[in-house]
Structure formats: C-alpha cells, structure tokens
C-alpha positions in Angstrom: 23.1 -44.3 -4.5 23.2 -44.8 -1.2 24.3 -47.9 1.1 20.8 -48.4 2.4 19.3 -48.3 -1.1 22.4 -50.7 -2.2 21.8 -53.3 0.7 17.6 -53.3 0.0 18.2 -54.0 -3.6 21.1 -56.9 -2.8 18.1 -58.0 -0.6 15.3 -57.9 -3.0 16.9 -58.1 -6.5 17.0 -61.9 -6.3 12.6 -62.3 -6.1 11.9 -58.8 -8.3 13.1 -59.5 -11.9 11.3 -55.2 -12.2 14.3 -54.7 -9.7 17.1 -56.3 -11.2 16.1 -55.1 -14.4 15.9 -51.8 -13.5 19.5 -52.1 -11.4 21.3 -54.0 -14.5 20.1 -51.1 -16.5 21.3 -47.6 -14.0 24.9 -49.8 -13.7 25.2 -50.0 -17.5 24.2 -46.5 -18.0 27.0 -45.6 -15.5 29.5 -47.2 -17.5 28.5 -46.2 -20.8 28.3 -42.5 -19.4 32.1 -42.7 -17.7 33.5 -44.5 -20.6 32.2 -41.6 -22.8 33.4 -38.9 -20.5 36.5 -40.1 -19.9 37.3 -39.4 -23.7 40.4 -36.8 -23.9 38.0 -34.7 -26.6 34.1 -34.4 -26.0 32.3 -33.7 -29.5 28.9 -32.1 -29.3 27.7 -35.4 -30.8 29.2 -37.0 -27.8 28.5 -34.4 -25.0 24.6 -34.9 -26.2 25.0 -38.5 -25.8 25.8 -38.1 -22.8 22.6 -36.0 -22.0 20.4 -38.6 -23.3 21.9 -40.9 -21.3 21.8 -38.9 -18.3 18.2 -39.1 -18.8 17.4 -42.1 -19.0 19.7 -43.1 -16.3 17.2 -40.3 -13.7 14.5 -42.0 -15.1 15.2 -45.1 -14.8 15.9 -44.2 -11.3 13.0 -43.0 -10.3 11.5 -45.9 -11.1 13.9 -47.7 -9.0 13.5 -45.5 -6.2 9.5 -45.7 -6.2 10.5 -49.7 -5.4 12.9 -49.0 -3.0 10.1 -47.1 -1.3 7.3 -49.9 -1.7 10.1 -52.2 0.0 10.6 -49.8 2.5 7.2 -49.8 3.8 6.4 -53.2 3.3 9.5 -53.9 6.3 8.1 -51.4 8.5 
C-alpha cells in the first residue's frame, strides 16, 4: 500500500469505524499469510490457504480503496 494511502487512512481511521475495520482486517490477513509462508514445508492444504486468503485480503482491498477514493475527492 502506498504512503499516500497509509497517511489518508492514519487520517481518517479514527471517524470511519468501515475504515478501520476494513484496515484491522488487510493487516491481519498480512500476517496470517506471512506466518503461513514462512513455513519451511508448504502442504497443498496450506498453499490453498493461502489462496483463500489472498482473496479475501484483494477483496477486502478494494473495498478499502473505493474509500480511499471517496476521501480523496472529498479533500479536493
């Protein structure tokens, strides 16, 4: 993510409880993906895991983006 996106959500997580939902869940998805790939041996149960995961971290994303944007425009 990049710094702007970082420094709008420090910004507006405090007043958006959608925000900090959606940014508490993409940072927990991040670890929970890392901690899985950083296993020395990936079983297909685990590397499908990590799909889903992957997933739902874009989707959740998206979501987060589309706010970002509204933000955006809103301090323009």
């Amino acid at each position: 993510m990049e710094a702007s996106d970082r420094a709008l959500i420090e910004q507006f997580v405090a007043q958006d409880s959608e925000l900090d939902a959606l940014w508490q869940q993409h940072l927990e998805f991040d670890k929970m993906i890392e901690k899985l790939e950083g296993k020395p041996f990936l079983s297909p149960v685990t590397l499908q895991e990590i799909k889903e995961l992957k997933k739902k971290k874009l989707a959740g994303k998206t979501k987060l983006q589309a706010l970002l944007d509204k933000y955006r425009h809103q301090e323009a």
